[in-house]
N, C-alpha and C positions, 0 to 999 in steps of 0.2 A: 359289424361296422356299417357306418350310413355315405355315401354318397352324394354327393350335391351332382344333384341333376344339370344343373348349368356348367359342369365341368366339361363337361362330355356331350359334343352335339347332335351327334347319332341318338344317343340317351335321351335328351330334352326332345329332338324331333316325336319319337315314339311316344313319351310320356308328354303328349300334347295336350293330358288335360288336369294336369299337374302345375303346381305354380312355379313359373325359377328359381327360386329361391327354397323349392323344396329338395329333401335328403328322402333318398329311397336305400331299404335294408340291403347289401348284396347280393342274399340270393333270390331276391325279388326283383332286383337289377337283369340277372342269369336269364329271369324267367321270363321278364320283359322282353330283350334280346331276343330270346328262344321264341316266344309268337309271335312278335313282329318282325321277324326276318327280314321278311319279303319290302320291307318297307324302311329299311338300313340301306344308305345312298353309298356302299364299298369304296366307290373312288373317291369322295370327300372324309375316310374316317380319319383322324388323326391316327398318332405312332401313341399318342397316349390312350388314347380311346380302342386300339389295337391291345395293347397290354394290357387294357384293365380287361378285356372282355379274355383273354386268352388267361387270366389271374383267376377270375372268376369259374372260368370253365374248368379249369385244372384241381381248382378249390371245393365248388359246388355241383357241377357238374360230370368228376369221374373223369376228365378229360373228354367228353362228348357233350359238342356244341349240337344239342336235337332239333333242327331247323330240318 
C-alpha cells in the first residue's frame, strides 16, 4: 500500500527531496523512519503520524523500531 507523503509531517520533513504530492511504498516508509531517526522532531509528531509509524513497525518491522 502507498502513502502520501504529505500526510504525515515528520514523513515529508525526512523525504525532503521528494515532491508532496508524492506516494512512498510502506515499507520504504519503515525504512525511511528507521535512518532518519535522528532527524524526526518527537514533540511535533501527530497522534496520526504516531500510529502510522507504530502500524508499520508491527507490520514490517517485527515489532522493532531499529533507530
Amino acid at each position: 500500500m502507498q502513502l502520501p507523503i504529505a500526510d504525515y509531517p515528520q514523513l515529508r520533513l525526512i523525504a525532503w527531496n521528494r515532491k508532496d504530492d508524492d506516494f512512498i511504498e510502506e515499507d520504504e516508509a519503515l525504512a525511511l523512519y528507521e535512518r532518519n531517526w535522528r532527524y524526526v522532531d518527537h514533540a511535533h509528531m501527530t497522534e496520526k503520524e504516531q500510529e502510522l509509524i507504530d502500524r508499520l513497525v508491527a507490520q514490517y518491522g517485527n515489532g522493532v523500531l531499529h533507530v
